[in-house]
N, C-alpha and C positions, 0 to 999 in steps of 0.2 A: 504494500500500500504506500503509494505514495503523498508527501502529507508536507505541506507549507510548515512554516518558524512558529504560525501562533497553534496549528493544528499537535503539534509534535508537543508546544511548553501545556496546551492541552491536556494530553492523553500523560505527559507525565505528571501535572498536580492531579485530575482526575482520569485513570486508565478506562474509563466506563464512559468519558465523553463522545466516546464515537458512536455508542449507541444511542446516544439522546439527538444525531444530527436526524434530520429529516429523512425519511425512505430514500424517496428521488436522489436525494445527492448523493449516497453511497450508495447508489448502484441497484437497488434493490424494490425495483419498479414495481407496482402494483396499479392491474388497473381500476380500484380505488382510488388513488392520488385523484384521477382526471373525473372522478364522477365527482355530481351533486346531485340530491336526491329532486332537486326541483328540477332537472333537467331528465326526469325520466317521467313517459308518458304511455297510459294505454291506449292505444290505434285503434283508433274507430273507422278511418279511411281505409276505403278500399282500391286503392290503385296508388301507384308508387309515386306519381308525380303528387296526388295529395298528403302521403306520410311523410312526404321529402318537404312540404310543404307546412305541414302543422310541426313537425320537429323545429322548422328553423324557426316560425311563429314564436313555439317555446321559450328559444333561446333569447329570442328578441327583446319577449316579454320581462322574462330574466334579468332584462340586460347584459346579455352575454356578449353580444355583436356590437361591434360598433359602425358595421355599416350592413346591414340586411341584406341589401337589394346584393351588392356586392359579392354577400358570401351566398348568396339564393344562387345567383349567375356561374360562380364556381364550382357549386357542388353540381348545378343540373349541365354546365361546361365537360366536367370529371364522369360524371353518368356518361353523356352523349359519346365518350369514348370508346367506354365498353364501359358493360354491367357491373356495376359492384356488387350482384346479389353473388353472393360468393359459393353459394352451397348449404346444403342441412336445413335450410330454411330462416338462413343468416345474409343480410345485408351491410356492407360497410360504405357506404357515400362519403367522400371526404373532401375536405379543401385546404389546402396551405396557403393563408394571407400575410403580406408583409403588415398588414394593420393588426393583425393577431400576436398578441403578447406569450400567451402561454397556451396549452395543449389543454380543450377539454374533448370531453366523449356524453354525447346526448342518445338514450335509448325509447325507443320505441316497442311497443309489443303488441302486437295484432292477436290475441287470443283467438278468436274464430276461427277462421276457414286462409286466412295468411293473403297475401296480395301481392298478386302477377309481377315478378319485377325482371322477368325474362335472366334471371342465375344460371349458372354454371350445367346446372344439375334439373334444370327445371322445378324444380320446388318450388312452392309457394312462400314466400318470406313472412314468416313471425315474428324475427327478432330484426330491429334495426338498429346498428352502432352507427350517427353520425357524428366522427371526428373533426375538429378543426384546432387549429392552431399557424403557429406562425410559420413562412416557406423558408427558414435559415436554419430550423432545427430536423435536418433529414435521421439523425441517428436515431434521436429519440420518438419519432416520428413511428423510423422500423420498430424499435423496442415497443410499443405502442400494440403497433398491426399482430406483431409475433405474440403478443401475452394474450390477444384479444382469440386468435387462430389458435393457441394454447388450450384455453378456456372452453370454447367451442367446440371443440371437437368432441368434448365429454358429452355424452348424452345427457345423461344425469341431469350434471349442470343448466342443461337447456332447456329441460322439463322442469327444473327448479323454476327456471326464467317465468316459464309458460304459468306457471300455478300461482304465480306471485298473486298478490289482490292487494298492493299500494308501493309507491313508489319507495318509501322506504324501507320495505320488504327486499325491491330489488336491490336498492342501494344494500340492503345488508349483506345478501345473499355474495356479490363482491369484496366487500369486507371483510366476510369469515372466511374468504379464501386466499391463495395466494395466486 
């Protein structure tokens, strides 16, 4: 580990300092860090350009954005390339703005019958992770995608997703995992 002049006089008056820094900074990503439970929603739309559209609503509302239209134009820019519906009945939409400070993750859950988003896999999408953050931070960006494809893949976990019944249910469910 490598560690600066105050990091180092640190860990030797207190050797436990380094477990009091913040997750993120030592390395040890969770994607908890990037939720808030007000940025998580259950989907009542039934087509992808409305779920893409009431998520960023969300965010708006939030205050999460600081320019809407902006990051609306990005994310359905990023769609129009190819599908983010990734598979399993998982979507990830994303956008990298230079007006974006830090990284969050906004979720969606279609409990019903899931909504047409033309995926990998043809499945219908249940779960939607829309990502945004700033376009300078590509590493943490990947660590992001990879914890989220990590996650995912468990069944379990997804049917946890699916069963939830409030946002901070989801929000927990994130939390008590790594």
């Amino acid at each position: 580990m490598t560690m600066n002049f105050c990091s180092q006089t640190l860990v030797r008056i207190n050797p436990f300092a380094e477990l009091f820094r913040p997750l993120k900074k030592r390395g040890l990503m969770r994607i908890a860090d990037y939720l808030d439970s007000r940025f998580i929603s259950f989907l009542k739309e039934e087509t992808r350009d409305e779920a893409i559209d009431a998520l960023i609503d969300l965010l708006d509302k939030e205050e999460q954005l600081e320019d809407k239209e902006a990051f609306r134009q990005a994310i359905f820019h990023r769609e129009g390339l190819v599908s983010t519906g990734i598979g399993v009945g998982v979507a990830v939409p994303h956008a990298k703005m230079r007006t974006i400070r830090e990284f969050f993750i906004a979720i969606g859950i279609q409990q019903n019958k899931g909504i047409e988003w033309n995926a990998l896999d043809k499945v219908p999408v249940r779960i939607v992770f829309m990502i945004g953050g700033p376009d300078d931070k590509q590493a943490e960006y990947l660590q992001i995608l990879s914890l989220l494809t990590s996650a995912i893949k468990d069944v379990e976990f997804r049917k946890k997703l699916l069963k939830a019944v409030s946002p901070q249910e989801v929000f927990d469910i994130f939390a008590n995992s790594l």
